[in-house]
C-alpha positions as CSV (number, residue, x, y, z in Angstrom):
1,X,98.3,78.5,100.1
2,X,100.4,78.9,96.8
3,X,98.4,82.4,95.9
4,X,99.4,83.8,99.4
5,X,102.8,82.4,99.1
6,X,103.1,83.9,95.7
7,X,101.6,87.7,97.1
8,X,103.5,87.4,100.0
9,X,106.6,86.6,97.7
10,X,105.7,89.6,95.2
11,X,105.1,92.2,98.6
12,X,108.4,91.8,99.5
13,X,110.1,92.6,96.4
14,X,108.2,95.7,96.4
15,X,109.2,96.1,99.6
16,X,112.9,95.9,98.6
17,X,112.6,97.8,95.7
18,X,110.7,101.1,98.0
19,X,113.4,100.3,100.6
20,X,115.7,100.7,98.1
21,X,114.4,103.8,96.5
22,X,113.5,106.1,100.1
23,X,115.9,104.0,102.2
24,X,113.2,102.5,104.4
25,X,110.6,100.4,104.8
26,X,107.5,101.9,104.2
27,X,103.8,100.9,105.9
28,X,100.8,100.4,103.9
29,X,99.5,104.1,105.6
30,X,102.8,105.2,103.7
31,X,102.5,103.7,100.7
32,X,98.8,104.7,100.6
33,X,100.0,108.4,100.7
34,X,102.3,108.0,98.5
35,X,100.2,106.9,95.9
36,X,98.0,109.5,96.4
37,X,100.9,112.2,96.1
38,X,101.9,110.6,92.8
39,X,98.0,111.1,91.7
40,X,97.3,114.6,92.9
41,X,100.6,115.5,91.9
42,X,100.6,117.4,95.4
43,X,103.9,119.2,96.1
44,X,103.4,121.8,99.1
45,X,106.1,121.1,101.8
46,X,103.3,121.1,104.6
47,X,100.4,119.0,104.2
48,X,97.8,119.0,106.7
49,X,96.2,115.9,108.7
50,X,93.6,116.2,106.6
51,X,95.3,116.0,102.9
52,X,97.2,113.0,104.0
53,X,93.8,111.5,104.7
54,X,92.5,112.7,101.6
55,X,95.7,111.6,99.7
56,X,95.2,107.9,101.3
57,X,91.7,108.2,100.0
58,X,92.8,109.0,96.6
59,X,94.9,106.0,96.7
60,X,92.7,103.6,97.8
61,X,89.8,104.9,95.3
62,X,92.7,104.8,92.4
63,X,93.8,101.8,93.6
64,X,90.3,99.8,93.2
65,X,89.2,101.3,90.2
66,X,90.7,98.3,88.1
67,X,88.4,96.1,89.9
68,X,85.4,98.1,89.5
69,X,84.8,99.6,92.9
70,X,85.4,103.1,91.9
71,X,85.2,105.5,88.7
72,X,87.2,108.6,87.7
73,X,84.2,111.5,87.8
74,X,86.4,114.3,87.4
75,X,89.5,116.7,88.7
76,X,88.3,119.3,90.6
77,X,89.1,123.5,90.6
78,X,92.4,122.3,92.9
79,X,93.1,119.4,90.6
80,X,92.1,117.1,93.4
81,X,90.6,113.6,91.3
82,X,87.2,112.8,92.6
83,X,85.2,109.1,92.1
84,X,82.0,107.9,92.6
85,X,81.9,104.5,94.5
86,X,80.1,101.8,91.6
87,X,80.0,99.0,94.2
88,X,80.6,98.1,98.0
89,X,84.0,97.2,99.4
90,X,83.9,93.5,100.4
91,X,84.1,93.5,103.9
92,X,87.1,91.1,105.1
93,X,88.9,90.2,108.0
94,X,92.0,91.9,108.7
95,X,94.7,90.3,107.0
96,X,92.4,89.4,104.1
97,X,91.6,93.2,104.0
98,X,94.7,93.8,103.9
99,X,95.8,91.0,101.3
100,X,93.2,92.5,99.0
101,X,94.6,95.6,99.2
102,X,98.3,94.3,98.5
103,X,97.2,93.0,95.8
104,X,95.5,96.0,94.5
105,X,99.2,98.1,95.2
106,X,101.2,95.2,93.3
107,X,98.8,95.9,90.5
108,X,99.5,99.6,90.8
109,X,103.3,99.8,90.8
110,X,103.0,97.1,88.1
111,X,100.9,99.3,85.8
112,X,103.2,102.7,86.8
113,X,106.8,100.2,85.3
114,X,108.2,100.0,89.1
């Protein structure tokens, strides 16, 4: 119980510190996009249904690289980053998914100095 404790613990001062910086609290669909507008470095005003699902996929691949689910192949003519998927995704429960992926995003802002 201490390791969820401790995540739970370490989400929330994320949490404070994005509330902080955008002056709300943002989902895990919103910080997935986010994370994928810091790595495509996408700056149009209007982004389509379909880029924010492409920017959440970008986050999610970036995100579980570390851990050897995904690598980097290349950035393509649009300087979109694609990966090729090394292993399969375990497949968890809800909140376990979704613990897993906390973790991965704690890891993330750690590594970007937030």
């Amino acid at each position: 119980m201490y390791i969820q404790d401790d995540l739970q613990q370490r989400w929330w001062a994320l949490e404070a510190k994005l509330v902080e910086r955008f002056g709300k609290r943002p989902d895990m669909e919103s910080i997935l996009f986010l994370i994928g507008l810091q790595e495509t470095g996408l700056t149009s005003k209007k982004i389509s249904k379909e880029q924010k699902q492409d920017l959440m996929h970008v986050a999610v691949c970036t995100l579980l690289q570390p851990s050897g689910y995904f690598a980097f192949e290349k950035k393509d003519k649009d300087n979109w980053p694609h990966f090729k998927q090394l292993k399969e995704i375990p497949n968890y429960n809800l909140p376990d998914q979704e613990n897993f992926l906390k973790d991965h995003v704690l890891l993330y802002f750690e590594q970007m100095g937030f």
